[in-house]
Every structure is written in structure tokens, then in C-alpha cells.
C-alpha positions, 0 to 999 in steps of 0.5 A, spaced: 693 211 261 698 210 256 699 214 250 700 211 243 707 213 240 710 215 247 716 213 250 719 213 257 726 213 259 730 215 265 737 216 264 738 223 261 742 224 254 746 230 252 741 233 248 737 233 253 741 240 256 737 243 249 731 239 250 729 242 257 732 248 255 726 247 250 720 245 254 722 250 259 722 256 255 716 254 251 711 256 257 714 263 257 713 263 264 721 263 267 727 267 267 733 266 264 736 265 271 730 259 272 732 256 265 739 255 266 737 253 273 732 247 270 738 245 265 744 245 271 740 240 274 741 235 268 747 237 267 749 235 274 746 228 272 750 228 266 756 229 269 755 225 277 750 220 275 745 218 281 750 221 285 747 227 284 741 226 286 737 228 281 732 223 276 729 224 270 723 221 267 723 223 260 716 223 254 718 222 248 715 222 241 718 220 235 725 221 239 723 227 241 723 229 249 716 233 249 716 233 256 720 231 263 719 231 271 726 231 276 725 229 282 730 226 287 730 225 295 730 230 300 736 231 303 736 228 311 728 226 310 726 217 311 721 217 305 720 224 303 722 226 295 722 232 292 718 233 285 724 239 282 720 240 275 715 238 271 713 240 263 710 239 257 712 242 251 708 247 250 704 244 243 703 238 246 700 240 253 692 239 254 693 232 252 694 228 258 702 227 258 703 231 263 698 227 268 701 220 265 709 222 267 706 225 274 703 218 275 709 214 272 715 219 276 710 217 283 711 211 282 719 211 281 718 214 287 715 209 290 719 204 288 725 207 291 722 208 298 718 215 297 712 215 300 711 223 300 712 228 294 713 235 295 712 241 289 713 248 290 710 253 286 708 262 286 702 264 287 702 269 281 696 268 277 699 266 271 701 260 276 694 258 276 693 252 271 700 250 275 697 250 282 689 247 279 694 241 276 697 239 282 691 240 287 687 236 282 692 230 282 692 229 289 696 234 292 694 238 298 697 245 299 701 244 307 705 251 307 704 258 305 711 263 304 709 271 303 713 275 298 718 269 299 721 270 290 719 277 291 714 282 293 707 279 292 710 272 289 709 268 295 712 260 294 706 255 295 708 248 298 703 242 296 705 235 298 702 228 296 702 222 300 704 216 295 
């Protein structure tokens, strides 16, 4: 599906630092700690480029990122890529951006050889619409960790088979 007045781009630009920091924060579901983390990674591009290992799919509208994915290959895996983030803008979720750039990022992955996508996420409740959005795009959860970000927030891992 393609949205009228979206556009794509890959290569991460230095407002992008604000702009993650922006579409992360907005769901007001992270830490601190977790934004920051979301915004190193693009950082780490910006500064190393591919050799990061980190790629970015950006949604914009009217020049503006509404909403991003990050993936890059696993380490010491043939074909296995891991899907770091993915976020829409609060105000622009429920309008399908977020299942178009899943599509758009799996096929970048494709191209580049992945034929498997790993995500992880909690298992707190507030993380349900998370854990609905990737089983209902093809993700099948294939691994459970207990307490594994503290006590009773337990890690689920899915992957998709691309």
C-alpha cells in the first residue's frame, strides 16, 4: 500500500537525532535510558555510515520523519536480521504507516540477503498493541525470557521468515 504524500528515505540525516528522540518519546512508553539508546543508534550511522551496521527506513510527510524502523544483520548469523525499532509518531499511528515501512523495511532486507527477521519486546500490557502488530504481520513468537528487563517484565522474541 502506498500513502499519498509519504516519502521514504534511507539515509539518516542529522535532524534525525531529534526526530527519533520525537517519535520515540511520543508513545510514552520508554525510559529515558531507552530513548537515548533508540538515538545512539543513529547516531553511530551518522558518524560510521554502513559500517555501523545499523539501516534506517524513514516515513516522512512534508519533510517531516513521522516514523522509522532500524535494522541491521545479526552479528556471526547467514541470513538472520534484526529489526532494532520501529515507531510512528504518536498523531499519525492507526493510519497504516507503521505496517507499510514494516513491509517496505522486510524488503530492504530481502535485498540484502536476510531471509529471517528477529524483533523482541515486553511482555507488559501496555506492550499488547506491540506484541498484536507483529503477530499479525506474519511474526511468530519463538522464545520467552522470564524477568529478563526486571521482575514480571519478561522479553518475547518473534521472528518472521521473509
Amino acid at each position: 500500500m502506498n500513502f499519498k504524500g509519504i516519502y521514504y528515505r534511507e539515509k539518516p540525516i542529522d535532524s534525525d537525532v531529534g526526530s527519533i528522540r520525537n517519535i520515540i518519546s511520543s508513545s510514552g512508553f520508554f525510559s529515558t535510558e531507552e530513548v537515548e539508546m533508540a538515538v545512539e543508534l543513529v547516531e553511530e550511522n551518522l558518524s560510521k555510515g554502513e559500517s555501523s551496521g545499523y539501516h534506517f527506513l524513514f516515513a516522512e510527510i512534508n519533510q517531516q520523519a513521522v516514523a522509522y524502523s532500524c535494522y541491521g544483520p545479526i552479528p556471526c548469523t547467514k541470513e538472520s536480521y534484526d529489526l532494532y525499532w520501529i515507531a510512528v509518531l504518536h498523531a499519525f499511528r492507526g493510519r497504516g504507516i507503521g505496517r507499510e515501512l514494516l513491509e517496505r523495511t522486510e524488503e530492504k532486507i530481502v535485498k540484502s540477503g536476510g531471509k529471517r527477521v528477529y524483533v523482541d519486546t515486553s511482555s507488559r500490557d501496555q506492550y499488547e498493541p506491540t506484541r498484536s502488530f507483529y503477530r499479525a504481520n506474519g511474526f511468530e513468537q519463538v522464545a520467552f525470557l522470564k524477568d529478563f528487563y526486571s521482575p514480571g517484565d519478561d522479553k518475547i522474541i518473534y521472528v518472521k521468515q521473509l
